[in-house]
N, C-alpha and C positions, 0 to 999 in steps of 0.2 A: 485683175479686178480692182477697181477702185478701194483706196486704202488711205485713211486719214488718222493721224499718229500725234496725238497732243504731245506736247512737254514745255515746263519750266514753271510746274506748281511747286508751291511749301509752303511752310509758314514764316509769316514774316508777322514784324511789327506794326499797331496801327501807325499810319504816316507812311510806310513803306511804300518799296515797288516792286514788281516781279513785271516778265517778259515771259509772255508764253508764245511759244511756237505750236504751228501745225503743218507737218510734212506730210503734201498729196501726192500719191501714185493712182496709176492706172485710167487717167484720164488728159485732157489738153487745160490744163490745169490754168495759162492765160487767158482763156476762154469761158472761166468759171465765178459768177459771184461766191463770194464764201462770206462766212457769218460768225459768231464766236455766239452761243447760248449758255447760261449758265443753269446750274438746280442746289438748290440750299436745301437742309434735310428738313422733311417734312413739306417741303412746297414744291410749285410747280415749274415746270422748266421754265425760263426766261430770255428772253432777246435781251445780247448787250450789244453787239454790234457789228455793222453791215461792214463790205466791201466789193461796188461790181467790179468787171472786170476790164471798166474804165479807168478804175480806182475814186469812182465816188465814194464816200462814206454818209454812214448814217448812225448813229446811238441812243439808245434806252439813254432818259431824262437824266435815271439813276447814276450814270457814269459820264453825262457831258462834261468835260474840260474834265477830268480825269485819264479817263482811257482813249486809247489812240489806235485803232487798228490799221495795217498795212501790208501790202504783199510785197513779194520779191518771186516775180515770174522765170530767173533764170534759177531760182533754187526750189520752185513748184510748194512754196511755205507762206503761210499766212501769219502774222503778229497780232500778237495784241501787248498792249504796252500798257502796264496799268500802275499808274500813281496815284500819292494821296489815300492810299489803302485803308479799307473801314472795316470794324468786327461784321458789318452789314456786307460784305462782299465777299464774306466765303459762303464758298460752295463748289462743286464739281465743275469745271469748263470742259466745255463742249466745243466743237471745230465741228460745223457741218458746208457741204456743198450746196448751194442752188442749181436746180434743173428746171428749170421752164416753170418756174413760181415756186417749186415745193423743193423742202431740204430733203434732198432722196439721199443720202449720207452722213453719216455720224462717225466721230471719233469716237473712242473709249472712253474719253475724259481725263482730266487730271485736276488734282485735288488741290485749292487754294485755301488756307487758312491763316486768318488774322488776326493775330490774339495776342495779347501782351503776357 
């Protein structure tokens, strides 16, 4: 069954950087756009940033020239690279799949906090 596995949240300092990965099973994983969404507590889940499986990209305003996502198809994992880190950018990240327009999978999440 399809299975997506964040990792490489903590806390870090404002200015900082963290690198999160997402490891996909269970589907043709070069064949799939994938996304990185976040949810800060109390608000609502948010798009940070795209990836098809062209390797276009696309990014929420919030994170241009910050964050950089990227895949690696012989390791079926998705990146997200995040610099310049803001007390405004924690929150839970998400790793989900695209299927024919809609994110029909979700990671567990992992938890980013940046706070001095």
């Amino acid at each position: 069954q399809v299975q997506l596995v964040e990792s490489g949240g903590g806390l870090v300092q404002p200015g900082g950087s963290l690198r999160l990965s997402c490891a996909a099973s269970g589907f043709t994983f070069s064949s799939a756009a994938m996304s990185w969404y976040r949810q800060a507590p109390g608000k609502e889940r948010e798009f940070v940033a795209r990836i098809s499986r062209l390797r276009y990209t696309n990014y929420a305003d919030s994170v241009k020239g910050r964050f950089a996502i990227s895949r690696d198809n012989a390791k079926n994992t998705v990146y997200l690279q995040m610099n310049s880190l803001k007390p405004g950018d924690t929150a839970v990240y998400y790793c989900t799949r695209e299927q024919s327009g809609t994110n029909d999978y979700w990671g567990q999440g992992t938890q980013v906090t940046v706070s001095s």
